[in-house]
N, C-alpha and C positions, 0 to 999 in steps of 0.2 A: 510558519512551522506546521502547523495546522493542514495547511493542503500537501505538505510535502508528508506527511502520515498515514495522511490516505492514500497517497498515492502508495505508499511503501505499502500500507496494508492490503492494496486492492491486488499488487504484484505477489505479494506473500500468498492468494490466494487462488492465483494461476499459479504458481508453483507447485500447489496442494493436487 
């Protein structure tokens, strides 16, 4: 669960 977080959070921050 933990890597798939970061990943969602690294994508949420190319979206930015």
């Amino acid at each position: 669960m933990g890597t798939v977080a970061f990943y969602h959070n690294l994508h949420q921050v190319s979206l930015l």
